[in-house]
N, C-alpha and C positions, 0 to 999 in steps of 0.2 A: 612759587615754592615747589619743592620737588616733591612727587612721590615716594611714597617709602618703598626699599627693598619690600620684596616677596619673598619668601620660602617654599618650598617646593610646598607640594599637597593643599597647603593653604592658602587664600588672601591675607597673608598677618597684616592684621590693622598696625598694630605697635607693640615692642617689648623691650623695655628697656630691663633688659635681664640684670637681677639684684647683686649688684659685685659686694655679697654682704661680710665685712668682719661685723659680722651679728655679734650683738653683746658686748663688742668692745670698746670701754669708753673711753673717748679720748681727751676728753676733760675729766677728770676726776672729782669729785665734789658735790654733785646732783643724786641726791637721794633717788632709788627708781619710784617712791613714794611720791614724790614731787612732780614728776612727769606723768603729763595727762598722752596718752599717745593719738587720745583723737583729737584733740587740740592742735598737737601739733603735725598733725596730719590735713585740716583745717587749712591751717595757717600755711600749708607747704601749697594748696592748692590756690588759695586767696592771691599767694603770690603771683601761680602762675598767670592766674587768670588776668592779673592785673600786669603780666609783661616782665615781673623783678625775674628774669632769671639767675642773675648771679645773685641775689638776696637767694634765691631758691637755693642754687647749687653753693651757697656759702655752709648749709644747713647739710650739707651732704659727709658722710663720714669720707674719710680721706680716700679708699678705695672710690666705692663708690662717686664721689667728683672724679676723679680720673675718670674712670669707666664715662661718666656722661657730663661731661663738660658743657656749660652755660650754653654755648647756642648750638649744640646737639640736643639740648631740654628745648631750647626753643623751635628749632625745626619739628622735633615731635610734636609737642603740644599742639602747637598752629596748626602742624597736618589734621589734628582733629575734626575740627569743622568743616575744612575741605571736602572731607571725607563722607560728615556726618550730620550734615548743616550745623544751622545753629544751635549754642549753649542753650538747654533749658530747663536748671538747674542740676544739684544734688538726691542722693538719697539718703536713706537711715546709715551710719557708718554703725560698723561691726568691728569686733578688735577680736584676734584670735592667736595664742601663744606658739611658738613655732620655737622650741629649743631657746628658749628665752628671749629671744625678741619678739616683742609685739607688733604685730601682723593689722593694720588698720585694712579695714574690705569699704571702700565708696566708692556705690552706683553712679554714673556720670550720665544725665538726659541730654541726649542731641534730638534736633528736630527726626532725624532718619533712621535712630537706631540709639541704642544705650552699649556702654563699655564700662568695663569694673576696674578700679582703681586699687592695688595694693601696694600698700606703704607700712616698710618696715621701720618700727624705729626703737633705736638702741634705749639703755637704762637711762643716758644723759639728754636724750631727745635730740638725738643725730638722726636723718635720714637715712637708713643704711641698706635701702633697696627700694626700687618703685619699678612696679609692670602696669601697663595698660594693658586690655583683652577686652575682646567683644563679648557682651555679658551672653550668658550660658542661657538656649533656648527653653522652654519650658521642657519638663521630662518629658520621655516618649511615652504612649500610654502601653501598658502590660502585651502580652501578647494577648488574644482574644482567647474564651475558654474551651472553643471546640479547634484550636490551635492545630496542626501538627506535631510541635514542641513546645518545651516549655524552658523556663529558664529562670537560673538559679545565680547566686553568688559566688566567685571565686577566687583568688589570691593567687597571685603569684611572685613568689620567695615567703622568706618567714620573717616575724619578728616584726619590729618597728616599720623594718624596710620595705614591707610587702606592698603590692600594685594589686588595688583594686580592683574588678574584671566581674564579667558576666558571661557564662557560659550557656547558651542556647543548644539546649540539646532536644532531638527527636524522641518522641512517645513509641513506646513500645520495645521488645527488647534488642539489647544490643549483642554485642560490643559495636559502636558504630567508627565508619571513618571518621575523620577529624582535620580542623583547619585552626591556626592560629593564625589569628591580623596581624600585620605588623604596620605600625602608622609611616605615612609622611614627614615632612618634617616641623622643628617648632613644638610647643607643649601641645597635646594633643590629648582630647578626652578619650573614652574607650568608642564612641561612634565617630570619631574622626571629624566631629560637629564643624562646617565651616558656614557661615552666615545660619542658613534654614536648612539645610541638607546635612543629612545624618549618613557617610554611604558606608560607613558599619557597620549600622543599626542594618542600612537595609540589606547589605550581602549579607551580615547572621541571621537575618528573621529568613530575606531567602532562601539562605543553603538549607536551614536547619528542617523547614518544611518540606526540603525536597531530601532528608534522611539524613544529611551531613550535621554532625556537630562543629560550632562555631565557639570559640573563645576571644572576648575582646576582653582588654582591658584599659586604664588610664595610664598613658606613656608617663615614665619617672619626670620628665620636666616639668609634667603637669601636674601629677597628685605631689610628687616631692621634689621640688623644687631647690628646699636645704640642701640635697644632698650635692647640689652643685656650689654650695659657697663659697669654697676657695675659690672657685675660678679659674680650675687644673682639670679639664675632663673631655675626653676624646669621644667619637662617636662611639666603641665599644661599652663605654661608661653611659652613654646614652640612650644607646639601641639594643645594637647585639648581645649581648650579654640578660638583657630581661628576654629576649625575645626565646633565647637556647634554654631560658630560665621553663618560660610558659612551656615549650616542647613538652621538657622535661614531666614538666605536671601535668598533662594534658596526657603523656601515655600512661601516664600512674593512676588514672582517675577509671573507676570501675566499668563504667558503663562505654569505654574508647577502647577502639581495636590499637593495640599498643605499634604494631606493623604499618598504620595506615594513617597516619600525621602529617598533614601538610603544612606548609607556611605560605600562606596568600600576602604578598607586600606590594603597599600602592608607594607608588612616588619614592622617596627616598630609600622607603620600608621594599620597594619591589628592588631598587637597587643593591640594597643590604642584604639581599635572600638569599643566594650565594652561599654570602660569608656566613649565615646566621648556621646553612644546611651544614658547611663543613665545618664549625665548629659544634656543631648540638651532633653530628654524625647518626642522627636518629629521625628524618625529616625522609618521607615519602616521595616527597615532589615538593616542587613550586608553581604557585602563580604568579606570574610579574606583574600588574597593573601600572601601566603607567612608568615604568622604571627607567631612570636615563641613564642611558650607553657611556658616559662622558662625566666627567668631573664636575661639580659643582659650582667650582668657579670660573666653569666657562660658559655655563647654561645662567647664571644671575647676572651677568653684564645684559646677556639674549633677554632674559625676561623685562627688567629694568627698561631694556630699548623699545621691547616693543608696548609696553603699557605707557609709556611717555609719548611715543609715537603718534597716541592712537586717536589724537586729533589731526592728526596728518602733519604736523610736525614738533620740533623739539626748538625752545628756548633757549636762550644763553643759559638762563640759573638750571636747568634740563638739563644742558651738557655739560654745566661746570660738574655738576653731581656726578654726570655719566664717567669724568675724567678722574674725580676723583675717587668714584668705583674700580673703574682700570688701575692706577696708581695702588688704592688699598690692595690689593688681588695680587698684582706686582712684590708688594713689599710681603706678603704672604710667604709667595713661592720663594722670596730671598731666605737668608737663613741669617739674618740680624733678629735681636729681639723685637720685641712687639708689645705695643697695649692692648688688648683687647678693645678697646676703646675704638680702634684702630681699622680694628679689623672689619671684614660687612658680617654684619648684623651683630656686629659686639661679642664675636663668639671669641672666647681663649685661640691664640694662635697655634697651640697642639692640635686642639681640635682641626684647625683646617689644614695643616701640615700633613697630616696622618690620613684625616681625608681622601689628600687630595693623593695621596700614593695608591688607593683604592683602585682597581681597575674593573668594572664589574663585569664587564664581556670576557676578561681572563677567568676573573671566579667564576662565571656562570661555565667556560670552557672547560673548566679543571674539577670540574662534580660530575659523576654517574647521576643523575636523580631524572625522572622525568619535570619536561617545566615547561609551563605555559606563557607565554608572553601574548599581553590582549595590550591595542592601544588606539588610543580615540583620535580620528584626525580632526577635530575640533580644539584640540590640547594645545595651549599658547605656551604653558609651563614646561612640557618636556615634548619636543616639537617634532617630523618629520627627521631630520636630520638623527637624532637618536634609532628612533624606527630602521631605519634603513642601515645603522649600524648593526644593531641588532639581527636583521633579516642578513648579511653580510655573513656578517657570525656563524646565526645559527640554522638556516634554512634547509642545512645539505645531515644536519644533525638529527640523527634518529631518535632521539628523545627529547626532540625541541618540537612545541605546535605554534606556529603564532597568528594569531587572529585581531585582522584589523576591523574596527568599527568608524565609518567618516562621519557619523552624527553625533556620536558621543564627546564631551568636552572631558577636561584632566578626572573630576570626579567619575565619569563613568554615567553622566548623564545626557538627553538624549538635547539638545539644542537645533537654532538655527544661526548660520553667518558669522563671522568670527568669533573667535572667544575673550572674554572679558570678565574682570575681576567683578565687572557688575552684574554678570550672569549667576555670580556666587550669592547673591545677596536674594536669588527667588527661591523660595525651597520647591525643590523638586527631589526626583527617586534616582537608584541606579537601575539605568534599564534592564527589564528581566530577561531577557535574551541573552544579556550578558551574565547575568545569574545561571541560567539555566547551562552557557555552554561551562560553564566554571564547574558547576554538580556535574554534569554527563561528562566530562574528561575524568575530575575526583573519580567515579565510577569506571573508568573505563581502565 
C-alpha cells in the first residue's frame, strides 16, 4: 500500500479535508430531531472498519463523495495501521456545532499512537466532512515563575473570525522587538505541534527569554476549518493574509516597538515571508527556516520518492502512486478544470494554480528588508538542492545572512543519519544555537 503524501513542515498522517455543503440536505424529510449525529457517526466508522467503503462513501453528501471517492477512503483508512499498528478500540465521542452542522470528535487507539476523528454530519445524517489528525499532545506546561517572560492571550483579526494565539513576551519594560511565526503547511496549531515536538513553543519560550517578544498563533485551517467550505480558497485565504493580519496587531500592542517586527517563517511559512513582508509593508526583517527555493509541486513528487525509497527500494503499487502523482501535478499545471479530488493532497485546484505562479527567490529578491535564511542539512522535506538556490540568489546580497546547520533535520532539531518521518515521532527541542543566532541577528 502506499504512503501518504507529506506537506511540507509536517509528517501529515491524513486529511481528508471536509468538501462541506454543511447543512444542506439532500433528502428532504429527516427531521434534524431524528438524527442522532453520534450514531451515525458510529455507523460511518463500523463501516470502515469492517471494509464497506462504498456503503461508507454512499453516506457521503454529494460533494464530499466526489472529493473522496470509495477506494481513496480506502487507501486512507488502511494506511492507518501501517502507520500506527494495530486497532485498539474507540474513545468517548463529543459532538460540537460548527454553523449548523454537527461536528462528531472520535478518539481512534492504535497500538503506537492515537488520532481524532472528525465527522461532520448534515440535518438528514449525510456525511459532509471527515478529517483524521494525530491527536493533540498533552499542553505544554506554563512558563516557570522566576521565567524571563511571561505570556498571555491574543487574537488575531476580529469577530467570529479571529485566530487564537499566544503572545510571549519579556519581563520588564519595553517597548520590545518583535517576531511573528508563520506555520508550515497543512492545519497547524500555534506550536507548530508535529508527533512530540512543539518548535514554536520552543523558538517563543526561547526568543522571549532572551528579550524578544514572540506571537504564535493556531493557523485558520486549524482553529476554522468552516471557513474553507466551499472549497474556493488560495494560499493568500490561507496564509498570507492572517499572517499581515498578526503584523498589524503586534505593532498595535503597547508594550512592542512598532519599528521593530519581524516575521520568522518555517517551511512553507519561510517560503511565504516575502510575500507576507510586501504586503503588510510593515515587517523589519525576516527569518526563513527551512523555506523552499522552488515550487511545491516539484519538491512533493522529491519527498513522496524518497520516504518510499527508504527501504532501499520502491514497489510496483509505490510507483503506480509515484505515476499517478506525476500525472496529478501534470493535469495541475494544465489549464482544464479540476476536481479537487484530483489534485495531491485534495487541495482546490486555484489553490495550486496560484501557488505555483509563486516564485519565492524573486520575492525575497524584490524586498529592501534584512533576512535570514538558516537550513538543516538533515532536512529530507526541503533538501540541498533548495539551499544552494538560495545561496545562488542571495549570498553577494547585503541584507542577506545565511547559516547552515548539517545536524539539524526540517524542524530545527539536532539528529543523527538521515532524516525520516519516524524521527518526528520522538519529541525532542529546537536546538539553542539556532535560537540564539535568531535573537543576536533580531538584535543586531
Amino acid at each position: 500500500m502506499r504512503a501518504p503524501m507529506i506537506a511540507l513542515a509536517t509528517a501529515a498522517l491524513l486529511a481528508l479535508v471536509p468538501a462541506s455543503d454543511a447543512g444542506a440536505s439532500e433528502e428532504p424529510g429527516t427531521a434534524a430531531a431524528q438524527v442522532d449525529p453520534q450514531a451515525v457517526a458510529s455507523h460511518l466508522l463500523d463501516q470502515l472498519d469492517a471494509g464497506n467503503y462504498a456503503a461508507a462513501n454512499a453516506r457521503f453528501t454529494a460533494q464530499m463523495a466526489s472529493a473522496v471517492p470509495a477506494d481513496k477512503l480506502q487507501a486512507v483508512w488502511e494506511s492507518l495501521p501501517k502507520q500506527l499498528g494495530a486497532a485498539r478500540g474507540r474513545g468517548d465521542l463529543e459532538v460540537t456545532d460548527h454553523d449548523g452542522t454537527q461536528v462528531v470528535i472520535v478518539p481512534l487507539h492504535y497500538a503506537n499512537g492515537d488520532v481524532i476523528a472528525s465527522i461532520a454530519v448534515t440535518a438528514d445524517g449525510r456525511i459532509a466532512g471527515f478529517m483524521v489528525r494525530p491527536a493533540a499532545p498533552p499542553a505544554p506546561p506554563p512558563p516557570a515563575r522566576d521565567a524571563a517572560f511571561i505570556e498571555r492571550d491574543f487574537s488575531v483579526g476580529q469577530g467570529g473570525r479571529a485566530l487564537p494565539g499566544t503572545l510571549a513576551l519579556p519581563k520588564g519594560d519595553g517597548p520590545f522587538r518583535a517576531v511573528v511565526l508563520v506555520h508550515g503547511s497543512g492545519p497547524q496549531d500555534r506550536n507548530e505541534t508535529v508527533g512530540g515536538n512543539r518548535p514554536f513553543l520552543d523558538i517563543a519560550r526561547g526568543l522571549a527569554a532572551r528579550g524578544i517578544a514572540v506571537l504564535r498563533y493556531d493557523k485558520r485551517t486549524q482553529a476554522r476549518p468552516q471557513d474553507f467550505a466551499d472549497g474556493d480558497y488560495d494560499v493568500d485565504d490561507e496564509t498570507t493574509d492572517d499572517a499581515v493580519a498578526a503584523v498589524a496587531a503586534l505593532r498595535a500592542t503597547d508594550e512592542i516597538d512598532p519599528g521593530r517586527v519581524f516575521v520568522l517563517g518555517h517551511s512553507q511559512g519561510g517560503m511565504l515571508a516575502p510575500r507576507i513582508a510586501a504586503r503588510s509593508g510593515q515587517v523589519a526583517g525576516l527569518v526563513m527556516l527551512a523555506a523552499p527555493a522552488r515550487s511545491l509541486l516539484d519538491i512533493l513528487p522529491e519527498q513522496n520518492r524518497y520516504l518510499l525509497n527508504a527501504d532501499g527500494s520502491i514497489n510496483q503499487a509505490e510507483q503506480d502512486f509515484l505515476d499517478q502523482l506525476d500525472a496529478s501535478i501534470a493535469q495541475v499545471r494544465g489549464s482544464e478544470p479540476m476536481e479537487a479530488a484530483d489534485t495531491p493532497l485534495g487541495l482546490p485546484v486555484r489553490y495550486w494554480r496560484e501557488f505555483d505562479q509563486i516564485d519565492p527567490v524573486a520575492d525575497a529578491l524584490a524586498i529592501d528588508v534584512p533576512m535570514l535564511l538558516l537550513q538543516g542539512g538533515r532536512d529530507f522535506q526541503v533538501v540541498d538542492t533548495d539551499w544552494e538556490l538560495w545561496k545562488k540568489a542571495l549570498a553577494d546580497q547585503p541584507n542577506a545572512t545565511l547559516r547552515h546547520y548539517p545536524a539539524l533535520n526540517h524542524l530545527g532539531i539536532v539528529g543523527e543519519g538521515p532524516g525520516s518521518v519516524e524521527e518526528y515521532k520522538v519529541p525532542g527541542h529546537v536546538d539553542p544555537p539556532l535560537v540564539d543566532d535568531i535573537a543576536e541577528w533580531i538584535k543586531r
